[in-house]
Every structure is written in structure tokens, then in C-alpha cells.
C-alpha positions as CSV (number, residue, x, y, z in Angstrom):
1,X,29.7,-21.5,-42.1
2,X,29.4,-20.2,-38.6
3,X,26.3,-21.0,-36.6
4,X,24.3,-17.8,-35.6
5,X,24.0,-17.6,-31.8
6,X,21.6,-15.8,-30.0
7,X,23.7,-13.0,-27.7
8,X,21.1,-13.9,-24.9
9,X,21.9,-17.4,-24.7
10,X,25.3,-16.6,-24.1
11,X,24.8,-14.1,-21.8
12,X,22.8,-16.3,-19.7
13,X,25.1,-19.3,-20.0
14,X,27.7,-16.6,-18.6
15,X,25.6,-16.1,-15.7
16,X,25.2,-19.7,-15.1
17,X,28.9,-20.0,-14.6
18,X,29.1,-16.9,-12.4
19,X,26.2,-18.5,-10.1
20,X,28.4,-21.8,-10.1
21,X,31.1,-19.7,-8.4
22,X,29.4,-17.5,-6.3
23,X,27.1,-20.6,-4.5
24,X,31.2,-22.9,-4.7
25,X,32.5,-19.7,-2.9
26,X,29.7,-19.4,-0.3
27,X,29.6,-23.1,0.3
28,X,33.6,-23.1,1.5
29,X,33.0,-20.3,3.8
30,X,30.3,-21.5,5.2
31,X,30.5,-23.1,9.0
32,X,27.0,-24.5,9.0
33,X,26.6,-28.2,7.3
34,X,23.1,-27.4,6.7
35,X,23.8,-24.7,4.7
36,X,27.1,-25.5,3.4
37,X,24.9,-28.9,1.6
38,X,21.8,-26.5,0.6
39,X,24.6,-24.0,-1.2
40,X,27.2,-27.0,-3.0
41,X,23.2,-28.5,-4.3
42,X,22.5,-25.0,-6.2
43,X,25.9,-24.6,-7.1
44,X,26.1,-28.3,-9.4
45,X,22.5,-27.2,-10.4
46,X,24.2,-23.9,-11.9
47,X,27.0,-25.9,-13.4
48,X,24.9,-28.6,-14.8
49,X,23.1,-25.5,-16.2
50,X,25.7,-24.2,-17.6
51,X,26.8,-27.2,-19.5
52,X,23.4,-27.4,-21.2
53,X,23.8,-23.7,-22.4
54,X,27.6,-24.7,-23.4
55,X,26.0,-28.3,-25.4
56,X,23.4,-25.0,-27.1
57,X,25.9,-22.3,-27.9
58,X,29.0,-24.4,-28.6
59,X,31.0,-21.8,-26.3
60,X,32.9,-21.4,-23.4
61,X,32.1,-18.6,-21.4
62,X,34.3,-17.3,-18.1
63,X,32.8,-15.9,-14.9
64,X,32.0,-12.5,-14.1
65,X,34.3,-12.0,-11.4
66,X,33.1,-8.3,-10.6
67,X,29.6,-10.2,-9.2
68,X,31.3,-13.2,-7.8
69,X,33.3,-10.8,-5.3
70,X,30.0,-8.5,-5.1
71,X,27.3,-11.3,-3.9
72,X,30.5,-13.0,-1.2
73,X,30.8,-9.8,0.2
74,X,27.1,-9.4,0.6
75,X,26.9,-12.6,2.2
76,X,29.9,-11.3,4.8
77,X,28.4,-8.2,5.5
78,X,24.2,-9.3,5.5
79,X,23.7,-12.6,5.5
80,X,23.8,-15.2,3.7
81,X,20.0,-14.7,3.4
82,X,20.2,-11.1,2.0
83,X,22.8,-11.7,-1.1
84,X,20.8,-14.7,-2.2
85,X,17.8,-13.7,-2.1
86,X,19.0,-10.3,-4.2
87,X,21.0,-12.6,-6.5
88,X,17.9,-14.8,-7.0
89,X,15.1,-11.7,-7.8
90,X,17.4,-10.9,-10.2
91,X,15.6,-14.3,-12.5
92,X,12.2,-13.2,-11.4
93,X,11.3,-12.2,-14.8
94,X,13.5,-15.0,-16.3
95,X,10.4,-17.5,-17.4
96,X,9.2,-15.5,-20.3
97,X,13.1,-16.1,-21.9
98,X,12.9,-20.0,-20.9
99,X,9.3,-20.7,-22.3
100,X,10.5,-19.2,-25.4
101,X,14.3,-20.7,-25.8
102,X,12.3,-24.1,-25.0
103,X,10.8,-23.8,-28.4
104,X,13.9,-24.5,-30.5
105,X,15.7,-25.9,-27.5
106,X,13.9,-28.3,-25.1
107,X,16.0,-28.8,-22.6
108,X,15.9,-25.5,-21.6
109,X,12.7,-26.4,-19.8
110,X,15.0,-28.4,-17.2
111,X,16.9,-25.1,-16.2
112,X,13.1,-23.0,-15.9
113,X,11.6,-26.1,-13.7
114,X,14.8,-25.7,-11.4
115,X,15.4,-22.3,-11.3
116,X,11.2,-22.1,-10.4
117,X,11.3,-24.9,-7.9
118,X,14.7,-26.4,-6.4
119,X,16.4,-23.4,-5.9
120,X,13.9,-21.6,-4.3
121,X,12.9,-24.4,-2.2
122,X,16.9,-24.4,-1.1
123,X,16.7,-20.7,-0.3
124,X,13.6,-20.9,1.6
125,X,15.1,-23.3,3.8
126,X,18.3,-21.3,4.3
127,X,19.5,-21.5,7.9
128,X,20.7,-17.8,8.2
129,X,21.3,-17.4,12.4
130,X,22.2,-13.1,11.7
131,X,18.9,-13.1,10.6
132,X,17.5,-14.5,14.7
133,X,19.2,-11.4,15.5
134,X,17.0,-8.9,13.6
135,X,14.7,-7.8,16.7
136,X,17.8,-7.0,18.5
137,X,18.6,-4.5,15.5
138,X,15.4,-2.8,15.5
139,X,15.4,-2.5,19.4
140,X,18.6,-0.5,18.6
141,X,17.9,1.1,15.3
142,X,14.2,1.7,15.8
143,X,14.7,3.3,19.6
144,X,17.6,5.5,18.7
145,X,15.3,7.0,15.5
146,X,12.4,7.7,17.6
147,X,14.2,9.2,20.8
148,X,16.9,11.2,19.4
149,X,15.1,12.5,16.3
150,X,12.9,14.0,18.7
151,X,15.6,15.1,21.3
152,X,17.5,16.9,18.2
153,X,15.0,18.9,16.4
154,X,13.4,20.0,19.9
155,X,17.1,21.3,20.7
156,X,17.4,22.5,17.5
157,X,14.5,25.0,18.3
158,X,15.7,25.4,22.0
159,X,19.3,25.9,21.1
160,X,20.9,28.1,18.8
161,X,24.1,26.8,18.9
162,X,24.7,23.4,17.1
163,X,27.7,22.5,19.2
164,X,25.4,22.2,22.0
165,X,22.8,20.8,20.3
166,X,25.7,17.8,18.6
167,X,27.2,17.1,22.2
168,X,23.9,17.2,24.5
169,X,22.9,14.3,21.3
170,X,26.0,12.5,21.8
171,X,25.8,12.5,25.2
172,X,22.4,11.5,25.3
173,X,22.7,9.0,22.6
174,X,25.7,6.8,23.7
175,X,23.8,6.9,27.4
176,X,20.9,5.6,25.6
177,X,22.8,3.1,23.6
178,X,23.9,1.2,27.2
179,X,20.6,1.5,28.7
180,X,19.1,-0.2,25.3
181,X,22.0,-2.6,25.2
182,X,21.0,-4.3,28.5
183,X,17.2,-4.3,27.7
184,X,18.1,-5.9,24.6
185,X,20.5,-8.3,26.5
186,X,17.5,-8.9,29.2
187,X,14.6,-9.2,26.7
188,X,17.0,-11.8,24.8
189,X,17.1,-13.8,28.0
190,X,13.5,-15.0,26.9
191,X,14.0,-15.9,23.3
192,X,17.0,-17.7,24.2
193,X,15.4,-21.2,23.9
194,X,12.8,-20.2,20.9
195,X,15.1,-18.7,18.8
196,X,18.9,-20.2,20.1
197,X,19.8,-16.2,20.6
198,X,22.9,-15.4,22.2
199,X,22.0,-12.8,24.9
200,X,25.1,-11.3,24.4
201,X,25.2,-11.2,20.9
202,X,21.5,-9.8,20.7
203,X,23.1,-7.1,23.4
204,X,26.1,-6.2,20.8
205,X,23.8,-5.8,18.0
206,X,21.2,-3.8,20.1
207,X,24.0,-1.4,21.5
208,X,26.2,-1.0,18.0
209,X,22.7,-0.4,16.0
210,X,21.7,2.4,18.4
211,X,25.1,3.7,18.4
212,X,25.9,3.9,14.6
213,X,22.2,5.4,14.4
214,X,23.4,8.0,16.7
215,X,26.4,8.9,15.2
216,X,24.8,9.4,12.2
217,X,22.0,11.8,13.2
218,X,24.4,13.8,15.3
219,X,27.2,14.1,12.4
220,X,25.2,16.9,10.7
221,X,25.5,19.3,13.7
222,X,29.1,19.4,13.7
223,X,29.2,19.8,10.0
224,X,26.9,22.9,9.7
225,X,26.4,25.7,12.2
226,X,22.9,26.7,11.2
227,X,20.5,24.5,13.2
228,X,18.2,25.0,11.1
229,X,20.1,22.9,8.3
230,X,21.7,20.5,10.4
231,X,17.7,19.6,11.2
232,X,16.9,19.0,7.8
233,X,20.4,17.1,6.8
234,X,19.4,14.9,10.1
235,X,15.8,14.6,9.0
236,X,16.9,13.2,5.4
237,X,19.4,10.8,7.1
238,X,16.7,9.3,9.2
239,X,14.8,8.6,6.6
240,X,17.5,7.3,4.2
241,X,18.4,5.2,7.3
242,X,14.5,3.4,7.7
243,X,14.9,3.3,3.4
244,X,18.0,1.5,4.0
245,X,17.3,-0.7,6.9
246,X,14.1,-1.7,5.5
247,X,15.3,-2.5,2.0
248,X,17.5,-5.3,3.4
249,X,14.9,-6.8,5.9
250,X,12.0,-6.6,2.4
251,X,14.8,-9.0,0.7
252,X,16.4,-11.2,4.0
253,X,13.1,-11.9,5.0
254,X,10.5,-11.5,1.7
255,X,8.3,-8.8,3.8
256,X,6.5,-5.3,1.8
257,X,9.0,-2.8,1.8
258,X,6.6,0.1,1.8
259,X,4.4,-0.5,4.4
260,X,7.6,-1.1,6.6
261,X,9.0,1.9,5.6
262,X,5.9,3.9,5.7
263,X,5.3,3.1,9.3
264,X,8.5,3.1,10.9
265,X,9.0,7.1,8.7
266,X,6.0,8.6,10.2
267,X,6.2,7.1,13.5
268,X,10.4,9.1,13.9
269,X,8.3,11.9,12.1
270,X,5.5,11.8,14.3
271,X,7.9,12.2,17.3
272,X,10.2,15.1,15.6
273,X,6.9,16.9,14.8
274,X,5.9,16.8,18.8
275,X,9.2,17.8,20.0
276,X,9.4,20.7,17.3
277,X,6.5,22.1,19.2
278,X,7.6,21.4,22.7
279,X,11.5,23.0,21.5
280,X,9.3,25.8,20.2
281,X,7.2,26.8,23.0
282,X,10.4,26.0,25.3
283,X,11.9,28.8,23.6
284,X,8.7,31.2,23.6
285,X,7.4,30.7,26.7
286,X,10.3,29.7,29.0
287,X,12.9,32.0,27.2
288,X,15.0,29.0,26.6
289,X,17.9,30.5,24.2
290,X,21.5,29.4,24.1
């Protein structure tokens, strides 16, 4: 008679294998020995995991390959940091499933006590050096919101033509990008020994944060020609930027998401608010009107 097996069990032995692979892949790419050892220790904890689901179901089970590619290109592109951490608060609510597979199985409580304890003692420990680099980002990102938010929707209301308004932004913006690149590059200078920063790295990612930013808020003006609705398409992108950024710093770094966003959203709103009324009286008072 064929034994009954519990579809969950072999869903979660299948991502025991899939972890296995992922942490194997990330530990061969890796360049620091630090965390090279920290990620071949969780990846024989997910293999000796999945073993014990294997001993339970009786099955083999093969690797989801989709997420194996997903979480090593998250690790390319973020940090090592980021794609753990998101692969990891994925078994948050995971402890309810082993307290009640320990029942019939007890040696599921080995797999709970690691996946509660050793794991996220490795990942705490994580040497992750992109992440040493994230005040250079947000001397970048956060400058180029604030300033050229405000510089677009007080043009916007100066300016009626959105070619004007695009190029006097892009101008603007990539003049801005090299002045923030060598504060970024200077301010670095005294971090250097705290933090081992390059002060040319943190000048890179200072310069290429404000400069993407820029790009971004000034697409919208040479995609529309009613100021008016470039404004608002720039005004969404701002904040699906500070949504964005912010989400990725909440996981790298275990910080409130919210209050992050909150605060960064009304301090670029803040700004665009002042400069609509300066671009507005500029155009009443002074006559400004291109």
C-alpha cells in the first residue's frame, strides 16, 4: 500500500534542496573567506535538512532552479545581505509548520532550532562591504530627490515648454551629480578608517546614484509635452524611487520601512511644494513665461 504523504512536507523538503544550492552557489562566488565559510555552513545545514525530510517522505525531490538563479542574481545586483535576508523572511512564519510536524515526526525539531538560531546567527554576522557603501548612495539618491524635484515642478510652473524644462534638469542634474560626487569622495576621506571605505568607490556610487535619479525624474519631460503631466508622472517616480530604495535598505539592513519612507517622501514633497509656489509667483509676478 502506498504511504500517504503530506504535500507540505514535500514541498518544504524541495525547498531545502533549493536553499542547499542557492547558499553552494553563493559560497563559490564569493571572494571573502569569511563569508564564503558562513555561506558553505548554512548550505550543509540545508542539505542535512533536506536529508531528514528525504528519511520522512521517502522521496527525492529536485531544485527549484527558477529561485536558485533568482536569489544569485540578487546577491550580484544587492548584496549578498539583501537576497538572504529576503530568502530568509520568507520562513518567518515557518515555526507554527515545525511545532506541529514535530508531533508525529521529532526530528523536525532539529531543522526549527536551526533555522531559529544558526542561520540567523550566520546572517547577522554577514560581512556584506556594498552595504559600507550605503551613505554614499543616499548622499546621491537623497540630494538629487530633494534638489531636482524642487528645480522641476518650480520650472514646470515657470516654463511652459517641457523641452526646456527636461534640458535646464539635465543640465542642472549631471552638474549636480559631479559636485555631489567629490563631496561624497571628500566626506568618505573620514570614514575611510571606520568603515574600510574606498573614497573612490563611495565617489562612484554617490555620482551614479544621483545621476540614474536624475535621468529618471527628467525622462517624463521628454515623453509628454504638457508640463503639467510630466509633473505628476515625475512626482509618482520620486516616490516609487524612495518606495524602492527604501524597501532594499528595510531588508539589507533590518530597519522600519515606513518611517524611512515616510520621512524621506515628505521631506522631496516638502521641497516640490516650496518651489511650486516660488515657480508660481515667478510666473505671476515676474512675468516669467516661456
Amino acid at each position: 500500500m502506498t504511504k500517504n504523504i503530506n504535500p507540505i512536507y514535500l514541498s518544504q523538503q524541495k525547498a531545502e534542496i533549493t536553499e542547499y544550492h542557492v547558499y553552494a552557489r553563493l559560497a563559490a562566488l564569493c571572494n571573502d573567506e569569511k563569508n564564503k565559510t558562513i555561506l558553505l555552513d548554512i548550505s550543509n545545514d540545508e542539505l542535512r535538512h533536506y536529508q531528514i525530510w528525504k528519511n520522512i517522505t521517502g522521496k527525492e525531490c529536485k531544485p527549484n532552479k527558477w529561485k536558485v538563479f533568482w536569489y544569485v542574481m540578487l546577491a550580484r545586483v544587492f548584496g549578498l545581505s539583501f537576497a538572504l535576508k529576503l530568502m530568509e523572511s520568507g520562513e518567518i512564519h515557518a515555526q507554527a509548520f515545525y511545532e506541529k510536524a514535530a508531533v508525529e515526526h521529532p526530528e523536525v525539531s532539529r531543522i526549527a532550532q536551526d533555522e531559529e538560531d544558526h542561520e540567523k546567527e550566520l546572517l547577522a554576522i554577514l560581512n556584506d562591504k556594498r552595504l559600507a557603501y550605503v551613505g554614499a548612495i543616499v548622499l546621491g539618491l537623497n540630494d538629487a530627490l530633494v534638489e531636482l524635484t524642487g528645480t522641476l515642478v518650480g520650472l514646470s510652473f515657470a516654463f511652459n515648454d517641457n523641452e526646456v524644462i527636461g534640458v535646464t534638469g539635465l543640465i542642472m542634474g549631471i552638474a549636480a551629480a559631479l559636485s555631489m560626487a567629490a563631496s561624497g569622495y571628500l566626506a568618505s576621506q573620514e570614514e575611510e578608517e571606520k568603515e574600510d571605505v574606498n573614497p573612490i568607490t563611495a565617489a562612484v556610487y554617490t555620482g551614479v546614484a544621483y545621476l540614474i535619479t536624475v535621468a529618471l525624474l527628467v525622462f517624463p519631460y521628454f515623453l509628454v509635452t504638457d508640463p503639467r503631466t510630466a509633473m505628476g508622472i515625475m512626482l509618482l517616480m520620486t516616490l516609487l524611487i524612495i518606495a524602492g530604495y527604501n524597501y532594499y535598505i528595510s531588508v539589507a539592513k533590518t530597519v522600519n520601512f515606513k518611517k524611512r519612507f515616510l520621512t524621506m517622501a515628505l521631506i522631496s514633497l516638502g521641497v516640490a511644494a516650496i518651489s511650486f509656489g516660488i515657480g508660481y509667483l515667478a510666473k505671476a509676478w515676474l512675468g516669467v513665461s516661456i
